[in-house]
Each structure stands twice: as structure tokens, then as C-alpha cells.
C-alpha positions in Angstrom: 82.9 109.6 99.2 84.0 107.0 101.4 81.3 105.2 101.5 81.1 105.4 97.7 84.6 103.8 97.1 85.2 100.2 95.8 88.6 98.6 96.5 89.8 95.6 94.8 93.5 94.2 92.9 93.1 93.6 89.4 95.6 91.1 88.2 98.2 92.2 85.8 101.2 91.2 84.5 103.2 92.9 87.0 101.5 90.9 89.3 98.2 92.4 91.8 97.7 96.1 91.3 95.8 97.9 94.1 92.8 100.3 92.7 90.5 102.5 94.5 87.3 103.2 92.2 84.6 105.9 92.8 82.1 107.8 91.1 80.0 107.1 87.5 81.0 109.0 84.2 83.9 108.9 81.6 87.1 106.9 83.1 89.6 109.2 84.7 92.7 107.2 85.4 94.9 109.6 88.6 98.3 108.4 88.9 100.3 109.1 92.2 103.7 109.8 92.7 107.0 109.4 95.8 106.8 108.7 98.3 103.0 108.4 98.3 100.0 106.4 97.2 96.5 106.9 95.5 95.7 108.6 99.2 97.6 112.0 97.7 94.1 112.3 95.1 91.6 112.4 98.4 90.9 115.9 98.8 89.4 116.5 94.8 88.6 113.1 94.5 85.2 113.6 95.8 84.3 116.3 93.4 86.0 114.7 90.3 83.9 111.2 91.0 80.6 113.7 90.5 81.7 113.7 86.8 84.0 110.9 86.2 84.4 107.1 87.3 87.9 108.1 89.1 90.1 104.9 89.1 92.7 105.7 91.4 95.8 102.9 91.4 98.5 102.5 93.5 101.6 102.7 91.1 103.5 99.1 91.2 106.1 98.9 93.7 103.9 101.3 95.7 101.3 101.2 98.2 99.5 97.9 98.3 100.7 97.1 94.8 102.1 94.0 93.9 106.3 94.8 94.3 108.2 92.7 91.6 112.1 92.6 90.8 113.3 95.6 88.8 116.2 93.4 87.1 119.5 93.7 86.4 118.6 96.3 83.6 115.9 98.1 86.3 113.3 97.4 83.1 111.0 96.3 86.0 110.3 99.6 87.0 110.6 101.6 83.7 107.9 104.0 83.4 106.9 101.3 80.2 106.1 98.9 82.4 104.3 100.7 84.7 102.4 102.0 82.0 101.4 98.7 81.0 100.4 98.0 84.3 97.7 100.7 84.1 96.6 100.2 80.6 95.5 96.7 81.8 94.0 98.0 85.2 91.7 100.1 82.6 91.0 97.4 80.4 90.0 94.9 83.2 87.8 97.4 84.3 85.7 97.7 80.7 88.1 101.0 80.0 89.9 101.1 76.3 90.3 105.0 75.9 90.3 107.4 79.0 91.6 110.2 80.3 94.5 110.6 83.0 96.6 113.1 85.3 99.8 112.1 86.9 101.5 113.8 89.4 105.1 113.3 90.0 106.4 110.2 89.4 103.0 108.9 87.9 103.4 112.2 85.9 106.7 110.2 84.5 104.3 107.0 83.8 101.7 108.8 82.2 103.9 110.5 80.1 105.5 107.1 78.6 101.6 106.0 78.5 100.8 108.6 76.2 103.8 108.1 73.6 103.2 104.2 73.8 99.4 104.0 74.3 98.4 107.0 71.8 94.9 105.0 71.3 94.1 105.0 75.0 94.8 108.0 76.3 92.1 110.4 75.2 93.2 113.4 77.6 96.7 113.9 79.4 97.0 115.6 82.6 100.8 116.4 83.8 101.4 117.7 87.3 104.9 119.2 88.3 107.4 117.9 86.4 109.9 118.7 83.5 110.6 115.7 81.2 113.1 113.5 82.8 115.5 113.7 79.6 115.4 117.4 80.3 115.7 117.2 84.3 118.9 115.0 83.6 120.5 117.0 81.1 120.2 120.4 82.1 121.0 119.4 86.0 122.9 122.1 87.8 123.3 122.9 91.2 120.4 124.2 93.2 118.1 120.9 90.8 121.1 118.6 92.0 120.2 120.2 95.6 116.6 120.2 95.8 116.4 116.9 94.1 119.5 115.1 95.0 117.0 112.0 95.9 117.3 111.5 92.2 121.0 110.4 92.3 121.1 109.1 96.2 118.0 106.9 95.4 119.9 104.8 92.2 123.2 103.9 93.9 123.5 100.6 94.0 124.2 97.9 96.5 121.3 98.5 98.6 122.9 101.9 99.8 119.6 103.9 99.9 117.7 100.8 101.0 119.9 100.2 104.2 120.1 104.4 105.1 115.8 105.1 104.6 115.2 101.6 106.1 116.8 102.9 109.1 114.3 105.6 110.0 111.4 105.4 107.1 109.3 107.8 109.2 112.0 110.4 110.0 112.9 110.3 105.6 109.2 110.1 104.8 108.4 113.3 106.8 111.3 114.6 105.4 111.0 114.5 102.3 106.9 115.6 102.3 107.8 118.8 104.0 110.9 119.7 102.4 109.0 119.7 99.0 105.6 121.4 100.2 105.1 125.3 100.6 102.5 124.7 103.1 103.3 121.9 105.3 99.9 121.3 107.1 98.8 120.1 103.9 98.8 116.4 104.5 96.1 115.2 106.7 96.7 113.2 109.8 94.8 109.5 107.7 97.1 110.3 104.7 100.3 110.8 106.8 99.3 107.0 108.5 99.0 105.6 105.0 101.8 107.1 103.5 103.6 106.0 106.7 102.3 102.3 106.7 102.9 101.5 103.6 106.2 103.8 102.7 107.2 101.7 106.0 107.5 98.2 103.6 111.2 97.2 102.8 109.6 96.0 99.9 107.9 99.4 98.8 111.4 101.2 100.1 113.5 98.8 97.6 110.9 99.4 94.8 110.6 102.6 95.0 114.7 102.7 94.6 114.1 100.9 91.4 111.6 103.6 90.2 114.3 105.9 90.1 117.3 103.4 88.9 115.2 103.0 85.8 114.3 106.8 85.3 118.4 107.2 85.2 119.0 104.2 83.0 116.1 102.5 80.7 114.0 105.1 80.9 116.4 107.4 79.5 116.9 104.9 76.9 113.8 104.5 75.9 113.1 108.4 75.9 116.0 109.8 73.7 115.2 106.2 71.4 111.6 108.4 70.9 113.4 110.7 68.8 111.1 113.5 67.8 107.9 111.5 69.2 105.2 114.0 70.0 102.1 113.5 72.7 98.9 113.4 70.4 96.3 114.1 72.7 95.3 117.5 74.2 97.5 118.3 77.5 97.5 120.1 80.1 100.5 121.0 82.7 100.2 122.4 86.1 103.0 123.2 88.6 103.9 124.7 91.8 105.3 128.1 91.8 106.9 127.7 94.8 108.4 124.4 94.2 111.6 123.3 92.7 110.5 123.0 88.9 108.9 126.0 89.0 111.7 128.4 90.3 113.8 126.5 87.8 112.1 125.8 84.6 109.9 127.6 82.2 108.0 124.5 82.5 105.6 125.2 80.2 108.1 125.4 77.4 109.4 122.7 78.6 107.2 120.3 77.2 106.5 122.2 73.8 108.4 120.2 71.7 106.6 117.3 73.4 103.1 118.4 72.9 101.3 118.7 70.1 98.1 120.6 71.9 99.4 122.0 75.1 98.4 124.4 77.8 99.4 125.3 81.2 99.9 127.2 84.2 101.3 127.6 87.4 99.8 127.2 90.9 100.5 129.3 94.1 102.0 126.3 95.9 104.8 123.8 96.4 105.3 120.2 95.0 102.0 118.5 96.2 99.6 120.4 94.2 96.5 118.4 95.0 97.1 118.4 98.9 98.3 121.9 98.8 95.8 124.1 96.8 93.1 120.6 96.1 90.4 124.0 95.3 92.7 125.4 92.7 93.8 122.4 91.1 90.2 120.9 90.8 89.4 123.4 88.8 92.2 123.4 86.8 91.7 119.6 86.2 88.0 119.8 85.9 87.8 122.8 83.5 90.9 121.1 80.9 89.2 117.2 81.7 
């Protein structure tokens, strides 16, 4: 597929957002998630782009993204915004309805997309997470354990900045093992990317206000949705062997969220698409 791929920034009003385009077919918009960028997708990207015209973003404040101020209120980096961001890479690209999976924290965005953008999003693809109203009010002590980057990551006053910026590498590698079940999962050219560009003050610090907004506007903006449902058929995957799995029912989960909703479990850890790409091809292909 490499040879297939066409790279360019589409200007939005975050600023230039970094896109990775391949394939001919209905739009499929795949949204990454921490600490990684659209590289995670690589290994069912190639099959997907038989079907689909795969648009494949780096999130803002990720990857080669454009990296503005969160604000004193983090609203830069609510999952709102970021939606917006994609919703205008699409439509600069000639794509007003289209389907999308998220994994992670692009899981979060797409999420917000969906309830915000009910007209776009034809199909909705959500890959190991719980809700983040849910995560933050039924914490207890093996979520606060597994992800206690959730809390570390929004204190303020550069805290987080200062500590990761110290060693990226050492906290990138970290964190990517400590979540997979299989850690030979990542290939050596998606280990340098993640590394180069997870090595950025600029992506550390926006990455910090990722997760300042998830416990702040975000939550906010999620209980202000009241009994708002997603409209369009969805799908859920997550890893068995990862956090969410050994500590949610995560399918039921998102019931209340969903109004057509299906789902299952893979026989992995966090990074589904690195982990078991064969599995969760099929999974994506047969629901998109």
C-alpha cells in the first residue's frame, strides 16, 4: 500500500491536520489514539483501502498535527473540538457522511462526533473503551492502577510535561507494553514513528491537554447530553486481556448509549489492530 498512499495537511480550524489517504470506495474515517499516531491503522489498512477510501488523520495535538493551546478551560482539546477538526478534514476532502472507527482516545473523539455530527457519521466503529463519564465515575482501584495516566497526565503546572519530557522513549515504551498482551506487536517503523513524533514537547504538552479536557470539559459536555443516544449502527470491540475488558461488561456499557449496537471481545490486550490486525479486520470489515 505504500506506494498507494497520498499524504497531505488539510487546513482546519485547529490549524494543519496531517492525513494519510489510501484506497477508492466509501470514506472510512480511522481515528488513532495515546500515545500513537495514524501509523497504529498499518497492518489492516491495506486490506480496508481494497474497499474503502481509508482517511487516516493524525488526531490534533498528535503526530504531525498542527498542536494549538488547550486554554485555560482545556476546550482546545475537548473531544468537540477534535471532532470538528475531522468533520472538516472529510469535508475538504469531498466527504459529507462516512463511516469511522476510533480506537482509544480517537474512540473518545469519535464518540462526541457521533452525538454532535449525527448527519455525518453513517457507521460508528468503537475500539476498547468504556464511556469516559462511566470510566470516571465508577473508578476503583485496580482502573485507578492500570490507568492511573488518566489522573498523572491532568495535573497541572507542567508536572507531567517536565517528568515524560525527561525520558519520552523510556515512558513511550512503557506505556505500549504495559497495555499490550503481546508485546512484539509493534513493528520496528511504527516504534520510530511513534518515537519521533511522541518525542515533540509540543505533542507531549498536547497530549497532557487531551486528557485535562477528558476530566474537565469533556465531562461537561457529556453529562450536559443528558439521555442523548448514538443514531447510527455501532459496533464495539475490546481486548480481553486488557484493562476494560477484565473490568467492564463493556458491551453493556454503552447500551444506554446506542441505539443499534453490537459487540465483542478480542483475544488480546489494548492495541487491538497491532495485536490481532487479522481478527479485528474482520470484525471491522464484516460490521463496515
Amino acid at each position: 500500500m505504500t506506494d498507494e498512499l497520498r499524504r497531505e495537511f488539510i487546513e482546519t480550524d485547529a490549524g494543519p491536520i496531517h492525513v494519510v489517504v489510501a484506497g477508492e470506495g466509501p470514506p472510512l474515517l480511522m481515528l488513532h489514539g495515546y500515545p500513537q499516531t495514524h501509523v497504529m491503522w498499518f497492518k489492516i489498512a491495506p486490506a480496508l483501502a481494497e474497499r474503502f477510501t481509508v482517511v487516516m488523520p493524525d488526531l490534533r495535538g498528535y503526530g504531525d498535527s498542527a498542536k494549538p493551546p488547550g486554554g485555560p478551560d482545556h476546550a482546545g482539546y475537548s473531544k468537540r473540538a477534535m471532532a470538528e477538526d475531522q468533520v472538516q478534514v472529510m469535508e475538504a476532502l469531498g466527504f459529507e457522511r462516512f463511516r469511522v472507527v476510533g480506537h482509544d482516545r480517537g474512540a473518545r473523539v469519535a464518540h462526541r462526533m457521533a452525538l454532535d455530527h449525527p448527519e455525518a457519521v453513517e457507521k460508528l466503529a468503537l475500539l476498547d473503551i468504556v464511556p469516559t463519564l462511566t470510566l470516571f465515575d465508577t473508578v476503583n482501584q485496580p482502573v485507578a492502577t492500570g490507568y492511573y495516566h488518566w489522573f498523572f497526565l491532568i495535573q497541572s503546572g507542567g508536572l507531567p510535561e517536565r517528568l515524560i519530557g525527561q525520558d519520552p522513549e523510556f515512558y513511550l515504551r512503557h506505556k505500549l507494553s504495559h497495555w499490550s498482551a503481546d508485546g512484539g506487536a509493534f513493528t520496528e517503523q511504527a516504534m520510530a514513528e511513534y518515537l519521533r513524533c511522541f518525542s515533540n514537547p509540543e505533542t507531549i504538552r498536547a497530549s497532557c491537554e487531551d486528557y485535562r479536557a477528558a476530566a474537565s470539559i469533556d465531562l461537561e459536555h457529556d453529562r450536559a447530553d443528558g439521555d442523548s443516544r448514538i443514531a447510527c449502527p455501532t459496533l464495539v470491540l475490546w481486548g480481553e486481556k486488557g484493562l476494560m475488558g477484565r473490568q467492564y461488561d463493556v458491551l453493556s456499557t454503552w447500551r444506554d448509549k446506542a441505539d443499534d449496537l453490537r459487540g465483542h471481545a478480542i483475544d488480546c490486550g489494548h492495541f487491538l489492530a497491532e495485536e490481532k490486525p487479522e481478527e479485528t479486520y474482520a470484525a471491522l470489515e464484516d460490521f463496515l
